[in-house]
C-alpha positions as CSV (number, residue, x, y, z in Angstrom):
1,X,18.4,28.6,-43.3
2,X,18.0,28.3,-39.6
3,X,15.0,27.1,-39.6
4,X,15.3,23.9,-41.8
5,X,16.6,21.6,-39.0
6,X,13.7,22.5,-37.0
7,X,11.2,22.1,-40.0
8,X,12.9,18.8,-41.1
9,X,12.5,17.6,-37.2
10,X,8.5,18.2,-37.2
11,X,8.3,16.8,-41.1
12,X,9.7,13.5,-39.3
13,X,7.4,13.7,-36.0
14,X,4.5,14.0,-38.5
15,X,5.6,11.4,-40.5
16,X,6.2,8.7,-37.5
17,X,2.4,10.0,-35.9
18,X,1.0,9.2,-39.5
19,X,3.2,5.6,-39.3
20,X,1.2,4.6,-36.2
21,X,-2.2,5.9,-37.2
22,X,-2.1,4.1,-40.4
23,X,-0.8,1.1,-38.7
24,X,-3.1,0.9,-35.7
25,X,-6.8,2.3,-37.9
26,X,-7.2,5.3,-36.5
27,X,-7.0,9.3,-37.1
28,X,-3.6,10.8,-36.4
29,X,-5.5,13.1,-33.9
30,X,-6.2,9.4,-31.9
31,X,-2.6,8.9,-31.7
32,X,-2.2,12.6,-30.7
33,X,-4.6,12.3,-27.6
34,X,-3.7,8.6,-26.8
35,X,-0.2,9.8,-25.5
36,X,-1.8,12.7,-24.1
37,X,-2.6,11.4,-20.1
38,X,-6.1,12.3,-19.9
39,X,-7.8,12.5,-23.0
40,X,-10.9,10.4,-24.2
41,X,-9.3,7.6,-25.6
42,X,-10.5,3.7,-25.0
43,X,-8.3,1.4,-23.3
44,X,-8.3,-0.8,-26.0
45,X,-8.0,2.4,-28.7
46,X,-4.8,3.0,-26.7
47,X,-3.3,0.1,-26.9
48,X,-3.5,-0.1,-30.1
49,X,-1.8,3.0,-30.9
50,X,0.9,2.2,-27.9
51,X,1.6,-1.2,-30.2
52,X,1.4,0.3,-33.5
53,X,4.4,3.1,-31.7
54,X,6.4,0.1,-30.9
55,X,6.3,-1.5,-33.9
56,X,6.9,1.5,-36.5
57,X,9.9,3.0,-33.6
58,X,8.0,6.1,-32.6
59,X,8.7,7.8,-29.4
60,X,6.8,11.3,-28.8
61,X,8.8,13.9,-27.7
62,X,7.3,13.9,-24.0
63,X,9.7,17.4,-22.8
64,X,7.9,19.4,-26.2
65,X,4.5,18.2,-24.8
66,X,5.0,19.4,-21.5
67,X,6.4,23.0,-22.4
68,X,3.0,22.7,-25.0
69,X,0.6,22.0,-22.5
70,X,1.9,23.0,-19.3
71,X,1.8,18.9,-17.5
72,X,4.3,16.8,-17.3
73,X,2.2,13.5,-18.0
74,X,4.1,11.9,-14.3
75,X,2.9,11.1,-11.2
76,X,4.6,11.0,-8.1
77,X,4.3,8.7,-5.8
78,X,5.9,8.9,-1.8
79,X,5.8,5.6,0.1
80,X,7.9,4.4,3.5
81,X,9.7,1.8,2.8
82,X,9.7,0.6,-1.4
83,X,11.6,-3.1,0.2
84,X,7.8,-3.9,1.8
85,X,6.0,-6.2,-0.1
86,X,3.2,-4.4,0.9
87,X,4.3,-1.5,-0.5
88,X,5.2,-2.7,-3.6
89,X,2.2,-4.3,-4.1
90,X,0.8,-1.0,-3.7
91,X,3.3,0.9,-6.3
92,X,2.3,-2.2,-8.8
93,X,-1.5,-1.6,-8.7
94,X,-1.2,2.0,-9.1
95,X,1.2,1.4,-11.7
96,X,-0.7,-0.8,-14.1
97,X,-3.7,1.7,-13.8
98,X,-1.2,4.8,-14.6
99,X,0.8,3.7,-17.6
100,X,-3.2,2.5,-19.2
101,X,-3.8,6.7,-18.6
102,X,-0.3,7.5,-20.4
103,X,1.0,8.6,-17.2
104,X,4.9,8.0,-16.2
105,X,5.2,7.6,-12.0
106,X,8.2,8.9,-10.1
107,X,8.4,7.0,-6.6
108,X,10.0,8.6,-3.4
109,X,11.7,6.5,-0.9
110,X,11.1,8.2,2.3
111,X,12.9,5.3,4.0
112,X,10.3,5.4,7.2
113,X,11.7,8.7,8.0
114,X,9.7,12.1,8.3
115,X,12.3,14.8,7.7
116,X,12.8,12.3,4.1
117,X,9.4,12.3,3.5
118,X,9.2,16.5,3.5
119,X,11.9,16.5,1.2
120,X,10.7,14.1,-1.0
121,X,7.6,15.8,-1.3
122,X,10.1,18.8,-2.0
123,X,11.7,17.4,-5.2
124,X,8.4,16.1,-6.0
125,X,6.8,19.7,-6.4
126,X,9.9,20.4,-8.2
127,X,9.7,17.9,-10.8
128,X,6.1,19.6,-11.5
129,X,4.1,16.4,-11.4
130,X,0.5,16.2,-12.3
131,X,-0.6,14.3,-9.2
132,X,0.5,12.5,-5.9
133,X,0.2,9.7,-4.5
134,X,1.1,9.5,-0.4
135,X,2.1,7.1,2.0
136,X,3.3,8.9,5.0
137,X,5.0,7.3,7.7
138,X,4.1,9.6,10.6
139,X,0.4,11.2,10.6
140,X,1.7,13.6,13.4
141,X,4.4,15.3,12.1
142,X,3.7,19.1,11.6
143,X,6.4,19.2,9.1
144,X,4.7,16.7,6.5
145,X,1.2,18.3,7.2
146,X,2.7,21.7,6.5
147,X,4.1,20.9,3.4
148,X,0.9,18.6,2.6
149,X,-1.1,21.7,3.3
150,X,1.1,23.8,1.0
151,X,0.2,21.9,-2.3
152,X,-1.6,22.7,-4.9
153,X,-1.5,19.9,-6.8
154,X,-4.1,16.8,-7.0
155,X,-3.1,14.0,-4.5
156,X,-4.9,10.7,-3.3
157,X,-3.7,9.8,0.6
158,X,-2.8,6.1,0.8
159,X,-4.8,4.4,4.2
160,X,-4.1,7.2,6.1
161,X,-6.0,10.1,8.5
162,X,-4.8,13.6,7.4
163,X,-8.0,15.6,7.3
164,X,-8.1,19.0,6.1
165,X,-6.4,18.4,3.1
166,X,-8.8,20.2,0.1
167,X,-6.5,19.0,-2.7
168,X,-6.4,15.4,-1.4
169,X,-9.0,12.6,-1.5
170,X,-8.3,9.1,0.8
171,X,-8.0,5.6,-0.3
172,X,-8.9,3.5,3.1
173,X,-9.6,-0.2,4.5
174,X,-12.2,-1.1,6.6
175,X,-9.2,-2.5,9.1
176,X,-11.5,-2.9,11.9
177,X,-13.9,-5.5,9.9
178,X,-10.8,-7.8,9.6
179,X,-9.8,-7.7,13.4
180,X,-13.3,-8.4,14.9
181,X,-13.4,-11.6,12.6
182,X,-10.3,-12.9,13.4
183,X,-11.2,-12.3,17.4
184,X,-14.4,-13.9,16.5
185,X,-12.7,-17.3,15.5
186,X,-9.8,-16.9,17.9
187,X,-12.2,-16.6,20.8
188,X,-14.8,-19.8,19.4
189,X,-11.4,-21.6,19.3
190,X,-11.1,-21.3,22.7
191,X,-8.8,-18.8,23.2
192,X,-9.3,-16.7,26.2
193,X,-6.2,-14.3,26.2
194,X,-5.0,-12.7,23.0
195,X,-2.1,-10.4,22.0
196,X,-1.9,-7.9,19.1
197,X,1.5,-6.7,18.3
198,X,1.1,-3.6,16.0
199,X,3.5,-1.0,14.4
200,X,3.7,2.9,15.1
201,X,0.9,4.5,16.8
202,X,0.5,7.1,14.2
203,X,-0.7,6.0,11.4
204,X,-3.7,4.7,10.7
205,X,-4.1,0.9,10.3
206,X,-2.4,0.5,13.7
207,X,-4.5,2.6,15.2
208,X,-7.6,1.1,13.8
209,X,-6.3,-1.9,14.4
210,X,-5.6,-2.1,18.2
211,X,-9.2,-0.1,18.6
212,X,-10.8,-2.9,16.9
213,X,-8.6,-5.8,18.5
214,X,-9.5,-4.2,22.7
215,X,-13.3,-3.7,21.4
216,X,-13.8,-6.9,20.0
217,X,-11.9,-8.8,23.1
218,X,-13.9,-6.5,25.7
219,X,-17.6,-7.8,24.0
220,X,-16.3,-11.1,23.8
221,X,-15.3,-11.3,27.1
222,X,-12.0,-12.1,26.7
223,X,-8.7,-10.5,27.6
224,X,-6.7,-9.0,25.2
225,X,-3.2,-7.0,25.2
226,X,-1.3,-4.9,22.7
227,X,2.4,-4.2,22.2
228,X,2.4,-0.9,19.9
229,X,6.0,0.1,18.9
230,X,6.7,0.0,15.2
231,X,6.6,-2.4,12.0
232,X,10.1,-3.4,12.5
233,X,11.0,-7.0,12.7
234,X,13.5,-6.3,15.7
235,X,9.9,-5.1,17.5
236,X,7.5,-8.1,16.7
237,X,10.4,-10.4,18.1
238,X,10.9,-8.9,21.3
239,X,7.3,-8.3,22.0
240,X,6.5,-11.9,21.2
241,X,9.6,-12.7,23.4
242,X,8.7,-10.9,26.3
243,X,4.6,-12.0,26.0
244,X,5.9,-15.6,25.1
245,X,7.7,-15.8,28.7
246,X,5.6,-13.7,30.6
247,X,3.4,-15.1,33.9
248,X,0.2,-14.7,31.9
249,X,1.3,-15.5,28.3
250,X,-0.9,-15.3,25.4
251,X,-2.0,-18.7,23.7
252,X,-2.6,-16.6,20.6
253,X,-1.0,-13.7,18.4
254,X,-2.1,-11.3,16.0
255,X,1.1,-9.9,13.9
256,X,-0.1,-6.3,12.6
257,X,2.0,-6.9,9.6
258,X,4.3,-9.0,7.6
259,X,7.1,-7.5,9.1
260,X,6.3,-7.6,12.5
261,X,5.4,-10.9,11.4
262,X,8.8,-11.9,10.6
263,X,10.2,-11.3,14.2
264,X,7.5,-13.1,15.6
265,X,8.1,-16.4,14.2
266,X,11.8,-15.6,14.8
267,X,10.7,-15.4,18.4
268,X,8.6,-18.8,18.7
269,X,11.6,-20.5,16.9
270,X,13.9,-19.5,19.6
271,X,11.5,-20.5,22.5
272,X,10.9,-24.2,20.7
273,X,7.4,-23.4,20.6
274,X,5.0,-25.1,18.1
275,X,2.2,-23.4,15.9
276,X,-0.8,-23.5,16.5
277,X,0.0,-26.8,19.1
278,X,1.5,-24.1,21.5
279,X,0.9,-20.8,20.1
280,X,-2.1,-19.7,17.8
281,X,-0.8,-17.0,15.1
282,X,-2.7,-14.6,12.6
283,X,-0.8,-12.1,10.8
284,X,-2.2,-9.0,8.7
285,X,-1.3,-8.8,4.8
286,X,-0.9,-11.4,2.5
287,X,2.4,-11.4,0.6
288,X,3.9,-14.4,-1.8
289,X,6.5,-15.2,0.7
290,X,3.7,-16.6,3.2
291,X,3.2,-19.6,0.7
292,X,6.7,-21.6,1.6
293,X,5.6,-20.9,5.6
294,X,4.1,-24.3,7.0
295,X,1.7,-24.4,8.6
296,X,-0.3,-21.9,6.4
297,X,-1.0,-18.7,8.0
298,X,-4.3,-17.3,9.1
299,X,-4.2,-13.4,7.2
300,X,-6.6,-10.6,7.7
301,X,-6.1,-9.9,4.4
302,X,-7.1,-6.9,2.1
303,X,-6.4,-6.2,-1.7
304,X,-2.8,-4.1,-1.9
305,X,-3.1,-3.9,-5.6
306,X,-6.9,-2.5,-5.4
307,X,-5.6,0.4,-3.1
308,X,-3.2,1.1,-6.0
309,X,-5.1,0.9,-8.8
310,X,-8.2,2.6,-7.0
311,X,-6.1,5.4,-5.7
312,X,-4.7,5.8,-9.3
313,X,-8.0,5.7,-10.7
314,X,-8.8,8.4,-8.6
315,X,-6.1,10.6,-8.6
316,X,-6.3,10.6,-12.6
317,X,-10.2,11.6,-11.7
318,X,-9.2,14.6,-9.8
319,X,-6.5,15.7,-12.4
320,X,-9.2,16.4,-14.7
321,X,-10.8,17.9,-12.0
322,X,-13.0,16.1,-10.8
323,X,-13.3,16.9,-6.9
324,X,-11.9,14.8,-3.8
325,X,-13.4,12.4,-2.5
326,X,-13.3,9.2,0.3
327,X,-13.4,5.4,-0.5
328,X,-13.2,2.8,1.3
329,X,-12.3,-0.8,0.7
330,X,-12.5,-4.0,2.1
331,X,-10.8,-6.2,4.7
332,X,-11.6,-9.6,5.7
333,X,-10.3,-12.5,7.8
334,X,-9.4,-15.8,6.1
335,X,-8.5,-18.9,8.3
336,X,-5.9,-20.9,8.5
337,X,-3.9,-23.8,10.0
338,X,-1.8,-21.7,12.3
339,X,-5.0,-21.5,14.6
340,X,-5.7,-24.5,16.6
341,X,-7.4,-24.4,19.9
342,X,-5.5,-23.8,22.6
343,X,-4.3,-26.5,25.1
344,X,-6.5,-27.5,28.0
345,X,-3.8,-29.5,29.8
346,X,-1.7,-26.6,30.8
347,X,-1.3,-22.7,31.7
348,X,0.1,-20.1,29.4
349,X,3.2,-20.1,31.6
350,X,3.7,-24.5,31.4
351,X,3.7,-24.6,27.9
352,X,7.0,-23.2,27.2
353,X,8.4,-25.3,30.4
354,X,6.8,-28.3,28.9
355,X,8.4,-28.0,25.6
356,X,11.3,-27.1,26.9
């Protein structure tokens, strides 16, 4: 007698699977392995059968299928700051390529902190996740590369330097493509003194960053300076504040992301200086906001939702074990109206008095 609920419960399952594979055209084992995250099913296949679900009101039992099989059909997915357009540009693209695999994705909010970022990783492991995706916000913290080194489980690092790492394979831009290019034009412009304000030392795109920014002004002949801090707002204004009114002011800036690039403008604002009439300005990501800002920014620019969906491509790879691997994608420099060439009728120093 015991049993009848239980038998009554799979007569029903069975029932809804045969609902959706009549309904979609296929075999009720499709349907079986569609909502099973990586099993050989067409993207179009599995569509059909996600519809067909929808339509008929059937919802697998995803706990059941875990305790079957061992996985959890989820993804986790750390990042520093979920508020950053670039970050959620990021979470989006790895997203869309997840859910066409079946799999769920947990995000962890490390809020740009590194003790957060441990335990997130922590609750992470505990939620038994099939894969990771990773953002961290410090490269050199011994903590997070402890507990990075500690798991077992497939992960894909997001732009960032942690080698070592067996179980991990690296998404990465070619950052240092962008920031010659936009030196290049800068410097054929006119401009003759350059500024780079970037974010926190330790990680990666900074670092390439500034490298490429001081190589490419040393072969050009040109003189360029960098204020490294973090990609805080609050930083990018005070470091365009205090280059802005310096002796030997800049007559162009590079923001080193949208952020930074936020506290910059803030900064010209408050000095009364124009773009690019007084001040030249490229910034690093593109995000929608940049649309309303007049004149029209020059961006290095590279593809946030490629790094998603190419880490999540990847990551799904390596849960089926395949092995890690590197890829890198692109960066490039598109113009804009915020560059002009720079005055020829007064120092770096006059143009603030002369607006003034």
């Amino acid at each position: 007698m015991q049993d009848r609920p239980k038998r009554r419960n799979n007569a029903r399952k069975l029932r809804g699977i045969r609902a959706v594979a009549q309904r979609a055209g296929v075999a009720v084992s499709s349907v079986s392995r569609a909502f099973s995250p990586g099993e050989s099913v067409s993207a179009e296949t599995r569509a059909r059968i996600f519809e067909a679900a929808r339509a008929v009101g059937y919802i697998p039992d995803a706990v059941a299928r875990s305790l079957r099989r061992g996985t959890t059909s989820t993804i986790g997915c750390v990042v520093a700051n979920i508020a950053n357009p670039t970050f959620a540009q990021i979470i989006t693209g790895a997203g869309q390529s997840l859910q066409s695999h079946g799999y769920a994705m947990l995000i962890a909010n490390s809020a740009e902190g590194a003790q957060n970022e441990v335990s997130q990783l922590e609750m992470l492991q505990r939620h038994r996740v099939d894969g990771m995706l990773i953002s961290v916000v410090d490269e050199s913290n011994r903590e997070t590369r402890a507990q990075l080194a500690a798991i077992k489980t497939p992960g894909v690092i997001l732009d960032r330097d942690l080698p070592g790492l067996a179980n991990f394979g690296r998404v990465l831009f070619d950052h240092q493509a962008g920031l010659t290019d936009a030196v290049a034009a800068l410097a054929q412009l006119g401009h003759r003194r350059l500024a780079f304000i970037g974010g926190t030392p330790s990680t990666r795109p900074t670092r390439e960053r500034s490298q490429a920014f001081m190589k490419a002004c040393g072969k050009l002949s040109i003189t360029g300076v960098t204020r490294l801090g973090s990609y805080a707002d609050a930083h990018g204004e005070a470091s365009a504040h205090e280059l802005l009114t310096g002796t030997s002011a800049p007559s162009a800036i590079i923001a080193g992301s949208n952020q930074i690039l936020i506290g910059v403008l803030r900064a010209i604002r408050t000095l009364a200086l124009r773009i690019p009439q007084d001040v030249s300005l490229v910034t690093c990501d593109e995000v929608p906001l940049m649309d309303a800002l007049q004149p029209k920014q020059a961006v290095i620019t590279r593809d946030l939702l490629l790094l998603g969906r190419e880490s999540a491509e990847m990551l799904v790879s390596m849960v089926g074990g395949a092995p890690a691997r590197t890829k890198v994608l692109p960066v490039s420099f598109r113009f804009g109206p915020s560059c002009g060439r720079p005055r020829a009728d007064a120092s770096a120093g006059d143009r603030l008095a002369i607006v003034q």
